[in-house]
Every structure is written in structure tokens, then in C-alpha cells.
N, C-alpha and C positions, 0 to 999 in steps of 0.2 A: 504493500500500500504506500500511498505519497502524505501520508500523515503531517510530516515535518515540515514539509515545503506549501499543499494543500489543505484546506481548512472547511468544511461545509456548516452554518447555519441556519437556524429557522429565526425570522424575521417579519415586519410589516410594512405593508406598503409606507404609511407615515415614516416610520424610523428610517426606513432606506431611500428615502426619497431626499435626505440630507446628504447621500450620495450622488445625486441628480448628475452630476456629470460623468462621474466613473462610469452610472448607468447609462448614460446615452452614450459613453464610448463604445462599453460594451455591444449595444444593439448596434452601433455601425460599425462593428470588426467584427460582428460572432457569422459561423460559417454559414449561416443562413438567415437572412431579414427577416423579422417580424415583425413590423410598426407597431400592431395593440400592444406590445408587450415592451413601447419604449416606455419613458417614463409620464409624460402628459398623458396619457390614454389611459393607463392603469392608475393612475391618482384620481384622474375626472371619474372611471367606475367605480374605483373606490368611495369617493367622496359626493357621489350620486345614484350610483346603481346599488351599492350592495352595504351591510353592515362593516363597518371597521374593520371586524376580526374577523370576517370570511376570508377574504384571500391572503394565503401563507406564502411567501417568500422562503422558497432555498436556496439560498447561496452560498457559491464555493469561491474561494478568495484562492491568490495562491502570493506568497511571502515574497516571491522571487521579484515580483512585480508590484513589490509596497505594500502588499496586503490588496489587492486593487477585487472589485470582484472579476472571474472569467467563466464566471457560469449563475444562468438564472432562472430558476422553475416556479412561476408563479401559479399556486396551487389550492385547491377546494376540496372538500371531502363532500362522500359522493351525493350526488343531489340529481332528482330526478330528472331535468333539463338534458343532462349527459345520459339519460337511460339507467343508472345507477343508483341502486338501492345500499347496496352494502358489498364490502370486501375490497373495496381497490380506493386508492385517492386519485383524483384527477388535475391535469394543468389546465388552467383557469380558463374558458372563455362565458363570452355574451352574446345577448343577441347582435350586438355589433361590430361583431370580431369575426372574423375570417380564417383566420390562424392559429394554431397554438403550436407553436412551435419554439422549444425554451431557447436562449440565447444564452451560447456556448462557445469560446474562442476556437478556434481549428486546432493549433496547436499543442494544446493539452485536451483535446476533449475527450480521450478516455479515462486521463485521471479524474476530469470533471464527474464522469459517468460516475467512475467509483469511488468518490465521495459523497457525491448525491445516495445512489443506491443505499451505502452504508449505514447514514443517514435516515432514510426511510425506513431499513430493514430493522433499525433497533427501536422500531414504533410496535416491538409486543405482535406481529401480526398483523395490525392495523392499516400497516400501508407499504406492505411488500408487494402490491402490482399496482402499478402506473396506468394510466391509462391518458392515450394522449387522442384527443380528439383534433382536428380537423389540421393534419400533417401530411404533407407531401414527401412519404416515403423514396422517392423516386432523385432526388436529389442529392445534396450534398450532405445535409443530417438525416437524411434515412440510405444514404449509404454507410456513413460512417458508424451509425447506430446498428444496421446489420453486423458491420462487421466486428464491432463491437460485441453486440448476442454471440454470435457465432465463436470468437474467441474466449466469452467468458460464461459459455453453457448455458444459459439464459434462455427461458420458454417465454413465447410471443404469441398471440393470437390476433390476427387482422380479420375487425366485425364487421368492416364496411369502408367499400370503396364508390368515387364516383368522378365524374370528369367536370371540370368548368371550360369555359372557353377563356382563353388566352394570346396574346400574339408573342411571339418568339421569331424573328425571323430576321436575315440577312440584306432581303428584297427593296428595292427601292419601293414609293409609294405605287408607281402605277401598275410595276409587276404584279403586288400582293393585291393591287382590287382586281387586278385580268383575273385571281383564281376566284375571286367572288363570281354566283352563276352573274348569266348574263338579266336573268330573269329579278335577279334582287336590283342587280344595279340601275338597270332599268327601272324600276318602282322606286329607287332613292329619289333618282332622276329628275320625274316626272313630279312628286311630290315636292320637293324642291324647288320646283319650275314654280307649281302652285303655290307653294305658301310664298314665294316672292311676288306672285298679285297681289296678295291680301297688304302688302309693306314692306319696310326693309328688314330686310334677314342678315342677322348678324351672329358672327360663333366667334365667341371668347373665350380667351384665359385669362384668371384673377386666382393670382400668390396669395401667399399669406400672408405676405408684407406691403401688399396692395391698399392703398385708402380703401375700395372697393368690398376687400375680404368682408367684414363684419356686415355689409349690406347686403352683398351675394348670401350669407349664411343665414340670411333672415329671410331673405327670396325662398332660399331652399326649403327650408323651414315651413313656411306659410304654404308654399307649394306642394309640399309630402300631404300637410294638413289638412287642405282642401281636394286630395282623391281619394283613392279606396280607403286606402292607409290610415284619413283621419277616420274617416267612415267605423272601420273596425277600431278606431282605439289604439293604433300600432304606431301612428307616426311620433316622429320626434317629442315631435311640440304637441303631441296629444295631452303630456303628463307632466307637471310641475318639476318631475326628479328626471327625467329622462332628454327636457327641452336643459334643462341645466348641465347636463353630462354632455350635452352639443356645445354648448356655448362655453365649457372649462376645457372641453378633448380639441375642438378648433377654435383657437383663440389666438388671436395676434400677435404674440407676445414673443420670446425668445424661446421661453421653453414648451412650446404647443410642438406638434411634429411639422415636420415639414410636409403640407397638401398643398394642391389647388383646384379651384373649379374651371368644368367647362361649364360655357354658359350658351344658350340658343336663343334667341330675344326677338320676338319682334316691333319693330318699332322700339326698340328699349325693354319690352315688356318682355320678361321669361318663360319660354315656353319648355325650356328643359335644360335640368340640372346635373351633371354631374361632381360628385365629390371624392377627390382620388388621393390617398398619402404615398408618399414616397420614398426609399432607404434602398440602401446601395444601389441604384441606379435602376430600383424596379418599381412599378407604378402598382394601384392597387382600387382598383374603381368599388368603393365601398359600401358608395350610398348614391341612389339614384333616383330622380321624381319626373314629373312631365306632366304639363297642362291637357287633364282631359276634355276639356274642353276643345283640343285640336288635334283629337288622337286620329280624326284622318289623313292628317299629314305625318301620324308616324312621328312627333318629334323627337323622343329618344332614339329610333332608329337613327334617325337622321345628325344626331350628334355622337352617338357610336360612331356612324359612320366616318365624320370626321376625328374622332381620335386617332383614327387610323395612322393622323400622320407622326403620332407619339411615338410609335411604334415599330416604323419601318425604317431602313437605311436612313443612317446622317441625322440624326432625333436625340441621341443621346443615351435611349434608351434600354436597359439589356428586355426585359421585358414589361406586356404588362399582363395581368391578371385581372380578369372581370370580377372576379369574388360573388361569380351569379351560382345560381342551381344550375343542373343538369339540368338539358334541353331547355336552357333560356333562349332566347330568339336572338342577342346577340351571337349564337353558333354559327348563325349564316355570313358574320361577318368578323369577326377571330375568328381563325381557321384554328390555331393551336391549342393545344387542350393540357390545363394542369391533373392531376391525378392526385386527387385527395382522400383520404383515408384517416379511418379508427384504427387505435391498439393498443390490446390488453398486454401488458409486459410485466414477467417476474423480475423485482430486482435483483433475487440471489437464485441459485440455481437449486437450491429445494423448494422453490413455486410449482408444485406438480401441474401438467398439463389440464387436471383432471378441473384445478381449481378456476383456470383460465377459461376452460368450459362453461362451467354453471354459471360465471360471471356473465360468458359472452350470450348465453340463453338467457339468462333473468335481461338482460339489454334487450336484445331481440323482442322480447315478450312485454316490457315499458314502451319502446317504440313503438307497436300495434299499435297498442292501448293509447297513447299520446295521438295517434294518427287518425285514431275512430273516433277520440275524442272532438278535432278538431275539424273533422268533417260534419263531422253532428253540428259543432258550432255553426260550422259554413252552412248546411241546412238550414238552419233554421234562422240566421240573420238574411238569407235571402228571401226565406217565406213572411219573414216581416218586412 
């Protein structure tokens, strides 16, 4: 073990948050970006979504480097939302998190691993299987974490996979809409022609450091509010605590993350919003709305479709990620697809297979039940 040199703690958001800069080193050196889990994001949920003491902090320091931290699992015990009832603790997400994926420097990250692990394992039982929700095994921390399992005997069970759409691509802009059919492009086209009778059509970007920012995020705002989203109860600015957690997660300031909005306006007026954060050179379309009042002109297509040129040759960018569901209708226009996934992981190698079982069926059998639930819901707000 690295005892000597690494160090693992349990923590809270508040207390560690007086590390604010170490933390945001972290999140832009660790071998894989996850914005919700820089430090503005996870303070705004803290301090809006959830009790104090719910979300646990582990962090592994290591001496060589000042005590600094190089590893950080921000984590919950189990709660239905994850499908979990009991036997595993989970890393922390929301309904407005996209990710969970802990932030962990590359070049120690299996001592990281086995300080964390260690850590967990002397929780009595309580929290020898991890469980990391919505991680992109496919990359750089779900290779390094395989090979990781793999050298250190470790039982894993993977409960669920699905694809988002994505751009990843080398292509200059007009190569990558030639692979769009000809059939979409066409209907961009022509809907575009349209909505420029109706006024001028305008497509923006506004920083964070924009006079702008704080007016666009009120736009956004009023705009989620006023379609389905307020309709159900679900937008932002439906809730006192949830319109607050917008307004502390994008906030102007130095320590907010780095995002921007696209904007679709006509005549000045917004007909579609996007809201994207950003970390090592990858984008992350998180939050999205659009004036139904012109959904025959498609406005959010039509502003996807301009993202496009985020994305392609000479833009900057390595990629971006839609952070949509499976078969969103952005698929027709990101062609690349991220691979996101569940998994139950033993952290010592006497997690029998047997336990990562029951776990992964009691999950299975919560997510029915949450899914019939919510369709009942859906029934019967329609029938009213």
C-alpha cells in the first residue's frame, strides 16, 4: 500500500470547499472531465438541492505534492433515485448532472483507487460496493479502472448501458452536414427560410463573462417555465430551491464553471436556448428549452443544428456531448455517440459475485416500479 506518501479522507462539501482551488485544479488535470463535480456545481447542490450532510466527500491527498488533493469521490448512501435500496454506497449525482464520474489525476490513479477502496472497505460492510452511475466506461477512466479490477481481482457488474449523441470528429463543417441525410437538411433549410419571414433571425453566443450572461439565464429560465416542463412542475424556476441552485451553479462570478449559451432570437426575442459547461476542451449541452409557441419551425433543431460548428475542424473543440436520452432527435444531427453506463463494483476482492447480483436485481426491480410509477403520473396529468 502507499500509506506514507497517500492519505484518503471523509469530508464535506463546506469544509472542502476552502480548498476551492486545489479542487478546481484537480477537475482540470484529472484523466477525465466532469464539470458537476467541479467545485461551483457541487456547492450550488449542496446548498440548494440536498441536506448538508448528504453528500460525503473522499478524498485522497498525496504528500509528494503538498498534501494537494489527486483524487475525489463525491458520494451518497443508497437512495432510491439510483434504484438502490440497500448494500452499496453510490457517487453523487442529480437531476442535473450528466456524469459521475470521480476526479482522479492519471498518474497515481491506482494508488488513488487503493486508498479510496481501503477506505470504504473498513465501513463494517456498509460500503464495500460502489456503485457509479452514469460513467462512460469506454474511455480513459473506464479503461484505467478495468485494468485496474483486473489486476487487483475485483468483481464488477455492469446494470445498464445506453448511447447519447455526440460529435467527435476530425471533419471540416461542410463534410460533417454532407453525412447529415439529405432529407433533414432539407427541412433545416426550409424552416429557416420560414422563420426568417416572420423577422430577423439571429444565433448567439453569450460567456459567462458577458454583461449578457445573467439576462440570457433569466430568458432560459422563464422559457423552460413556460412549456411542458413548467406544466409538470420540473423546470428550473418551477421551485424556490431548484430556481436558486440555477442562479449559484451559473453565476458570473470567478468561481461559477466555465459555460455559455447558445441563443436563437427572433427579432431579439428567444426562441431557443441552449446551456453548455465546459472542461478540458469538451463541451456539454446540459440544459435545453425552446418557445412552443414556434415548434413548427423546429427551433431547437435548428440551433443544434448550428452548434455544429462547435464541433467540427478549426473550433477548438475535442468534443461535445449532448447529455440527451437515447433516441433524442438530436441523433439525426450528432452522428457520434457517447456510451454511458451503470456499475456495481466490489472494492476488495471478497465482494462475492453473488452479492453484486441481488444488488443488480433489487435495481432492476426499483426501476420498473419508478417507470410504472411515472407513466401513471403521465396518464393521468394528460387526462386532466
Amino acid at each position: 500500500m502507499s500509506a506514507t506518501r497517500f492519505s484518503a479522507e471523509l469530508t464535506s462539501v463546506p469544509v472542502f470547499m476552502r480548498e476551492a482551488a486545489a479542487w478546481q485544479q484537480l477537475a482540470q488535470e484529472a484523466i477525465e472531465p466532469n464539470p458537476f463535480y467541479e467545485p461551483s456545481f457541487l456547492i450550488a447542490a449542496t446548498n440548494h438541492l440536498e441536506r448538508p450532510d448528504t453528500i460525503i466527500l473522499l478524498v485522497v491527498r498525496d504528500a509528494q505534492r503538498g498534501n494537494r488533493p489527486v483524487g475525489l469521490f463525491p458520494l451518497v448512501w443508497p437512495r432510491l433515485r439510483d434504484g438502490l435500496l440497500f448494500g452499496a454506497i453510490s457517487l453523487y449525482r442529480n437531476p442535473y448532472m450528466s456524469l459521475a464520474t470521480p476526479l482522479i489525476l492519471a498518474d497515481c490513479f491506482n494508488e488513488v483507487l487503493d486508498e479510496a477502496f481501503e477506505l470504504l472497505a473498513a465501513a463494517n460492510g456498509q460500503a464495500d460496493i460502489l456503485h457509479f452511475p452514469l460513467t462512460n466506461f469506454d474511455r480513459l477512466f473506464g479503461q484505467a479502472l478495468e485494468a485496474y479490477c483486473t489486476k487487483r481481482g475485483l468483481n464488477r457488474r455492469q446494470t445498464h448501458f445506453f448511447e447519447r449523441a455526440a460529435i467527435e470528429t476530425t471533419l471540416p463543417l461542410d463534410d460533417y452536414e454532407a453525412r447529415i441525410g439529405q432529407a433533414t437538411r432539407k427541412s433545416i433549410r426550409r424552416k429557416l427560410k420560414k422563420l426568417g419571414e416572420q423577422g430577423e433571425v439571429a444565433f448567439t453566443t453569450v460567456r459567462k463573462d458577458s454583461p449578457d450572461a445573467r439576462k440570457t439565464l433569466d430568458e432560459f429560465l422563464m422559457l423552460e417555465l413556460k412549456g411542458w416542463k413548467g406544466a409538470r412542475g420540473t423546470a428550473m424556476a418551477s421551485k424556490p430551491q431548484t430556481r436558486a441552485f440555477a442562479i449559484s451553479a451559473f453565476g458570473t462570478g470567478a468561481a461559477s464553471p466555465d459555460y455559455f449559451f447558445e441563443r436563437l432570437s427572433l427579432d431579439d426575442q428567444p426562441l431557443a436556448i441552449n446551456l453548455n459547461l465546459i472542461t478540458q476542451r469538451v463541451v456539454y449541452t446540459i440544459k435545453t428549452t425552446y418557445d412552443e409557441d414556434f415548434a413548427a419551425f423546429s427551433p431547437g433543431v435548428l440551433l443544434d443544428w448550428n452548434t455544429l460548428r462547435y464541433g467540427t475542424a478549426g473550433a477548438g473543440i475535442a468534443r461535445l456531448d449532448s447529455c440527451a436520452d437515447a433516441g433524442h432527435r438530436i441523433e439525426s444531427l450528432w452522428l457520434e455517440r457517447e456510451r454511458i453506463g451503470t456499475q456495481l463494483l466490489g472494492v476488495t476482492e471478497q465482494v462475492p459475485v453473488a452479492r453484486l447480483d441481488r444488488i443488480e436485481k433489487g435495481m432492476r426491480w426499483v426501476s420498473k416500479a419508478i417507470g410504472q410509477a411515472k407513466a401513471l403520473r403521465d396518464r393521468f396529468s394528460t387526462v386532466a
